[in-house]
C-alpha positions in Angstrom: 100.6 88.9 80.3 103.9 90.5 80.1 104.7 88.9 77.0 107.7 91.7 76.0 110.1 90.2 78.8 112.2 87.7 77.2 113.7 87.3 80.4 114.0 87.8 84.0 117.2 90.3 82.8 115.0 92.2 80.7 112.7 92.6 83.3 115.2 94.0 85.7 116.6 96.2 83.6 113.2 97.4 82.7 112.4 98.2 86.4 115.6 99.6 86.8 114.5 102.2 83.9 111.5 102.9 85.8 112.8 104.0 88.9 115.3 105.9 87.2 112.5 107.0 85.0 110.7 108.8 88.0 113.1 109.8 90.1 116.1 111.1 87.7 114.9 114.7 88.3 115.7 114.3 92.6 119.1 113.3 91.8 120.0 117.0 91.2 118.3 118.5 94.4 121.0 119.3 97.3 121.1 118.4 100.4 117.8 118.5 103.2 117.6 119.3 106.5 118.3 116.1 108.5 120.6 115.1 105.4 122.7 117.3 107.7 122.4 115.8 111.1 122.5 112.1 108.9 125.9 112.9 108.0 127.2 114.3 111.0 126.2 111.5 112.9 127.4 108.9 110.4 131.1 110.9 111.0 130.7 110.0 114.7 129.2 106.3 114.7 129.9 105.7 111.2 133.9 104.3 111.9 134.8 101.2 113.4 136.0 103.7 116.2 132.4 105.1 116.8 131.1 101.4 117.1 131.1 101.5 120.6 129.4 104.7 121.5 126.6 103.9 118.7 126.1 100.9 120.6 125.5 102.7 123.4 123.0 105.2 121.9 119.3 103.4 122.6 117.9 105.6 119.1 120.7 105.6 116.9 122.3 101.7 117.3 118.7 101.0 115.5 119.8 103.0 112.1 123.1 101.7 112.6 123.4 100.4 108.8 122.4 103.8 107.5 125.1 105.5 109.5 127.8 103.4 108.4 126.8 103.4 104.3 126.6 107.1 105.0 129.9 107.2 106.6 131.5 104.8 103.7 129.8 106.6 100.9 131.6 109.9 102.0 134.7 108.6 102.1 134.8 106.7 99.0 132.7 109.8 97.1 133.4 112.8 99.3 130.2 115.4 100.4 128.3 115.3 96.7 125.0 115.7 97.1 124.3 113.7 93.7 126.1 110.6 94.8 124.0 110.7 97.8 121.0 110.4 95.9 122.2 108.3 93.6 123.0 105.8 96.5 119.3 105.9 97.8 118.4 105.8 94.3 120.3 102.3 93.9 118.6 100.8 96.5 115.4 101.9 95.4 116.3 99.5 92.5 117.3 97.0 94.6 113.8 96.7 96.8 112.3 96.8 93.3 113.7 93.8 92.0 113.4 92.4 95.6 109.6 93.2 95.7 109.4 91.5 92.0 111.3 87.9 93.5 108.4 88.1 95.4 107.6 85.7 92.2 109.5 82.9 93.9 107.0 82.4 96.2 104.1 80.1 94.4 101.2 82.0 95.7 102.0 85.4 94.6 104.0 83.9 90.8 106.3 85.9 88.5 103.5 87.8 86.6 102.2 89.3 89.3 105.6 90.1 90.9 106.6 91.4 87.8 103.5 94.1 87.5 103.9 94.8 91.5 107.6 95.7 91.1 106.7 98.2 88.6 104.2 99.6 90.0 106.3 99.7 93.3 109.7 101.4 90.9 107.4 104.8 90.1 104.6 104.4 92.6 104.7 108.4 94.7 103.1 107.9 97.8 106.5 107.0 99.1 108.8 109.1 97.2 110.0 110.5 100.7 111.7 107.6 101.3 113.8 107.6 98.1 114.4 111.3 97.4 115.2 112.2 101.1 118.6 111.2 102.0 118.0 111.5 105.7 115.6 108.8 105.0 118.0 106.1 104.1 116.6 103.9 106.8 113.2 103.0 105.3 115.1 102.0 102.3 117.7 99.7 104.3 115.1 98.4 106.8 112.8 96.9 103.6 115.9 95.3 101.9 116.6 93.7 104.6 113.0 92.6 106.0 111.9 91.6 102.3 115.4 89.7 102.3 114.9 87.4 105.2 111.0 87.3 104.2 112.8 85.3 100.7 115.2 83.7 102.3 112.3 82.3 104.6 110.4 81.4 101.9 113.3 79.4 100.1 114.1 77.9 103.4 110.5 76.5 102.9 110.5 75.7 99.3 113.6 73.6 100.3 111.9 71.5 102.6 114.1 73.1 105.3 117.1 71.0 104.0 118.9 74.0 103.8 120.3 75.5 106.8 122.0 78.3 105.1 119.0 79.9 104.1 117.6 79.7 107.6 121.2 81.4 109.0 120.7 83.6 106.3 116.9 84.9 106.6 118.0 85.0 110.9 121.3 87.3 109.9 119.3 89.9 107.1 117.0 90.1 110.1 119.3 91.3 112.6 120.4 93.8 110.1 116.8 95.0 109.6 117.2 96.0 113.3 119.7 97.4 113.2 118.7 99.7 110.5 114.8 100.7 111.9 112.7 99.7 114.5 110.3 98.5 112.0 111.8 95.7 111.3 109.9 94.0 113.9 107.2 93.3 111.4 109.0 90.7 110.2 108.3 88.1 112.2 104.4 87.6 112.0 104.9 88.2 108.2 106.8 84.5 108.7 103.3 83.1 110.7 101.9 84.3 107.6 103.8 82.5 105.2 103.4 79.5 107.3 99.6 80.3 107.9 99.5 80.8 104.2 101.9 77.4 103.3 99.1 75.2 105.7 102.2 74.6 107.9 102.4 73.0 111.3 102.9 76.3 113.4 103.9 73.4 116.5 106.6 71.9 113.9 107.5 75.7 113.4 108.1 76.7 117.0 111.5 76.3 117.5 112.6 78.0 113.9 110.5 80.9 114.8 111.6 81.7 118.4 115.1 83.5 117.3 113.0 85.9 115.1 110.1 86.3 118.1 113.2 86.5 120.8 115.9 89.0 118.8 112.3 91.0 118.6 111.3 91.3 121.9 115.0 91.9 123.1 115.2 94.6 120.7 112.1 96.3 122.4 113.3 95.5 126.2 116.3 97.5 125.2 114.4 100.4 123.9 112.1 100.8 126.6 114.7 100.1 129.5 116.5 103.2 127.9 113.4 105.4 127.1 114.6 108.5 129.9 117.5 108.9 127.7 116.0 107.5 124.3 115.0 111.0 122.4 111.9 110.0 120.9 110.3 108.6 123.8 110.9 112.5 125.6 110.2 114.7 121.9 107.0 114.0 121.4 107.5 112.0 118.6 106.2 108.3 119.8 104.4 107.0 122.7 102.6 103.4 123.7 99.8 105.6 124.8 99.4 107.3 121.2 95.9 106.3 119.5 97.8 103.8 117.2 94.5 102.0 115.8 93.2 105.5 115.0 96.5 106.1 113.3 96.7 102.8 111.8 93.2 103.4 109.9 93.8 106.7 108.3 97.1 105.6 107.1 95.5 102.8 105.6 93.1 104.6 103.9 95.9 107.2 102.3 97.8 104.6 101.1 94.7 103.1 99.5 94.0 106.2 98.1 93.4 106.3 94.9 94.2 103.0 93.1 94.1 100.8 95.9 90.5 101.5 96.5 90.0 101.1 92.4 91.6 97.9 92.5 89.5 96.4 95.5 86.1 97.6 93.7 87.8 96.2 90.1 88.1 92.9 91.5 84.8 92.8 93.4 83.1 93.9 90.5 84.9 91.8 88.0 84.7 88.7 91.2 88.5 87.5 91.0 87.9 84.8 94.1 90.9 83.3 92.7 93.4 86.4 94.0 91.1 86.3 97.2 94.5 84.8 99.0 96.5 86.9 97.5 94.5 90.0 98.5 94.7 88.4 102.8 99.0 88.3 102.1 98.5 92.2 101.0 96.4 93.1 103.8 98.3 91.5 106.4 101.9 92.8 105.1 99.8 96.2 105.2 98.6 96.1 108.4 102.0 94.6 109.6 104.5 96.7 108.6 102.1 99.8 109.2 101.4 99.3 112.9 105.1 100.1 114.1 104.9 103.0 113.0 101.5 103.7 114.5 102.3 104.9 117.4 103.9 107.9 116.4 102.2 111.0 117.8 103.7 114.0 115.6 101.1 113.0 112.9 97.6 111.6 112.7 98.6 109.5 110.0 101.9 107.9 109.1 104.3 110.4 107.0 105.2 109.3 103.4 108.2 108.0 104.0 107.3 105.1 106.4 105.0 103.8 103.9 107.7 102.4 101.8 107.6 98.9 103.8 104.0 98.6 103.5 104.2 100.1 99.3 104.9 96.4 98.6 101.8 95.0 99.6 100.2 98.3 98.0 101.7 96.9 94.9 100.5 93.6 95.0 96.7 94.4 95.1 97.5 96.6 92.3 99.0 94.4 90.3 96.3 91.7 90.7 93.8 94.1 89.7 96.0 94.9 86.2 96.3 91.6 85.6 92.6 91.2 85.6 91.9 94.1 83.6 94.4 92.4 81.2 92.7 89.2 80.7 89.7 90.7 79.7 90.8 93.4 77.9 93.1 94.1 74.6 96.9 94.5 74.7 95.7 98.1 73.3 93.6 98.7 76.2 96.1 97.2 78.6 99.2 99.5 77.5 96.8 102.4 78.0 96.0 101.4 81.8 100.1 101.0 82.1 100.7 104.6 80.6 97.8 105.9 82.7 99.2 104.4 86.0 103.0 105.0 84.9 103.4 109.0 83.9 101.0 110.3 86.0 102.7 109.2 89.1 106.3 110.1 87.2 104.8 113.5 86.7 103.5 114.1 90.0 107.3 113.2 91.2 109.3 115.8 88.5 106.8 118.8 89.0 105.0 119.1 92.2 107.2 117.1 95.0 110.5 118.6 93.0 109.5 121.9 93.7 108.0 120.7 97.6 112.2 119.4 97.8 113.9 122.5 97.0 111.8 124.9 99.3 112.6 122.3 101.8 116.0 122.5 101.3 116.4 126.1 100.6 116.8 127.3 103.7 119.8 125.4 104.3 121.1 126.3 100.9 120.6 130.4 102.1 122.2 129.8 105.3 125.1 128.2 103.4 125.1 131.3 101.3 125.3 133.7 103.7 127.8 131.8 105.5 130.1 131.7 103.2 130.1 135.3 102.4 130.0 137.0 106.2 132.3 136.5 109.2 131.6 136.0 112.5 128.0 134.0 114.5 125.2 134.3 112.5 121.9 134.8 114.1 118.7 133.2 112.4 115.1 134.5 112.3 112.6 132.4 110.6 114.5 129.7 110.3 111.8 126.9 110.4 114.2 123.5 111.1 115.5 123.0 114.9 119.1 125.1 115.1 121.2 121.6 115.4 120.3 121.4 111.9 121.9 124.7 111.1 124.8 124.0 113.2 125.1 120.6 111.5 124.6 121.9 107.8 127.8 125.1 108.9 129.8 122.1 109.9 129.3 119.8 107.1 129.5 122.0 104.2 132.5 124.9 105.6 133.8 122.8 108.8 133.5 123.4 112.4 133.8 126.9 113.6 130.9 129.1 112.9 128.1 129.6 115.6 124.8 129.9 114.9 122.2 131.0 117.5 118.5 131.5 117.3 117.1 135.1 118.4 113.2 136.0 118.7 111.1 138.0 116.5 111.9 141.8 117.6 115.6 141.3 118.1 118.5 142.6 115.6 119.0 140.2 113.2 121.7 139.3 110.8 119.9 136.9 108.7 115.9 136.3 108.0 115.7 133.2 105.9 111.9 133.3 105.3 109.6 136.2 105.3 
């Protein structure tokens, strides 16, 4: 399978294509809502001289990598929406060819890594993640989970001969928190591998308890602070939220559709031999899904923080293709590719293009009318909380204009919606 890559350069460069393939059309959108309140914030934690009070901030220390590329990619590129995108973009590429060294590790092996990372490069159901700035986390916290999770792995493969790839997988952790609180998935996804190895979990015990003890540390500090952490007071997360209700729906979207035709492909075609590959899929699923469980805004998870669990998505996928490819012609097979690829490309460039820029345009009017009035402006309709339209005057014209909210029946200078 896979015979047309030469090379493992070839097969970068092909997933690279892919990504760019689907989301080329996104590089052009302008900015979004909370890309707004992202870049204001990166201005105030992002420099060395904001360190301390991001520290300080229970919600925001925990996306503290995303503020300070957002901060850096301002100054070195200024406030261009494209290079924004084109920096979320990158990394996009980057947890693709991540996903596909997922070949290193002997029970998951470089053809199937190489199908899952391009399925993974143009696969929609996360497209949140990669197209939405202000959702630069989700792509930070993966490259650095599925970093240490490598690292781990080679650590392993080495025979743990190799410190430096212990220090390593410990220090890409720490920078998973401290870009999402999701990151604390990571550390049963290392049981797994060791579960999944048929190692000693005893012998284990002592590399394992930095991982299990920077986790729990992380939590104690978030709930110590949750009367001052926002979303413990906005509705937006709770321990009391019905997260195995939550849990199952979102497991069940992100199924939807060619998970659930893979599961009944291999059932039906009996491929016992990916049956531990399949437990490694369901477990990263189930793991990097339940942080994010508990969110109460939404009975399932929202798009974007899918893109941790996309990878194990993209396993099961990609043992199913292979499957269909061993019993099939290359004819047959290239068909299934196409079927999977453009659809799913498509989907991206028409529908979610068009979903983007009504998101964004009421921003973009604000802007607009901003730029040709004088004085406050007071919004009607405006469907995004009014620190966004504060944020979005301040980034794009500088501080000085006010913006204030009035209700339905009062004079107006500006109705952004009907």
């Amino acid at each position: 399978m896979v015979r047309w890559v030469k090379s493992p350069y070839s097969a970068l460069a092909a997933m690279a294509l892919l990504c760019v393939l689907a989301y080329w059309r996104s590089l052009f959108l302008p900015f979004i809502s909370d890309d707004y309140l992202q870049i204001r914030l990166a201005r105030d934690f992002g420099p060395v001289s904001g360190w301390k009070a991001l520290a300080a901030d229970a919600l925001y220390r925990c996306r503290a990598t995303s503020l300070v590329l957002t901060h850096w990619t301002e100054r070195a590129f200024g406030l261009d929406p494209f290079v924004f995108s084109c920096s979320s973009l990158l990394l996009h590429i980057l947890n693709t060819w991540l996903v596909f060294a997922f070949g290193a590790w002997r029970l998951i092996g470089w053809r199937l890594s190489t199908v899952a990372a391009c399925f993974f490069a143009v696969y929609q159901g996360h497209q949140e993640a990669v197209i939405w700035y202000a959702a630069l986390p989700e792509l930070l916290v993966f490259f650095f989970v599925a970093s240490s999770f490598l690292l781990w792995i080679l650590w392993l493969r080495s025979g743990t001969s190799l410190p430096s790839l212990y220090l390593a997988s410990l220090a890409a952790f720490l920078l998973a928190l401290l870009s999402k609180e999701s990151a604390v998935a990571l550390p049963p996804l290392l049981v797994l591998v060791l579960l999944a190895e048929r190692k000693s979990l005893r012998r284990f015990c002592l590399p394992l308890l930095p991982f299990a003890a920077l986790s729990i540390v992380y939590f104690a500090l978030s709930f110590a602070a949750r009367r001052h952490h926002l979303h413990y007071n906005d509705g937006t997360f709770s321990l009391h939220a019905p997260f195995y209700w939550i849990e199952f729906r979102s497991i069940v979207r992100l199924l939807w559709v060619w998970g659930f035709v893979s599961l009944a492909a291999l059932a039906a075609w009996r491929a016992s031999h990916y049956l531990p590959l399949l437990k490694i899929a369901a477990a990263w699923v189930l793991c990097t899904l339940l942080p994010y469980s508990f969110l109460t805004y939404m009975p399932f998870v929202p798009s974007r923080h899918t893109y941790l669990a996309g990878a194990g998505l993209s396993l099961l996928i990609a043992a199913a293709f292979l499957t269909f490819a061993n019993r099939f012609r290359p004819a047959l097979v290239c068909s299934l590719a196409a079927l999977i690829i453009f659809p799913h490309c498509a989907y991206l460039w028409t529908k979610k293009q068009r979903q983007f820029l009504e998101r964004a345009a009421p921003t973009e009017l604000l802007i607009h009318h901003a730029r040709v009035t004088r004085g406050p402006i007071r919004l009607r309709c405006f469907p995004y909380h009014i620190s966004i339209a504060q944020s979005a005057l301040d980034t794009r014209l500088g501080p000085g204009r006010q913006v204030e909210l009035v209700n339905q029946h009062a004079s107006l200078d500006l109705c952004l919606l009907p």
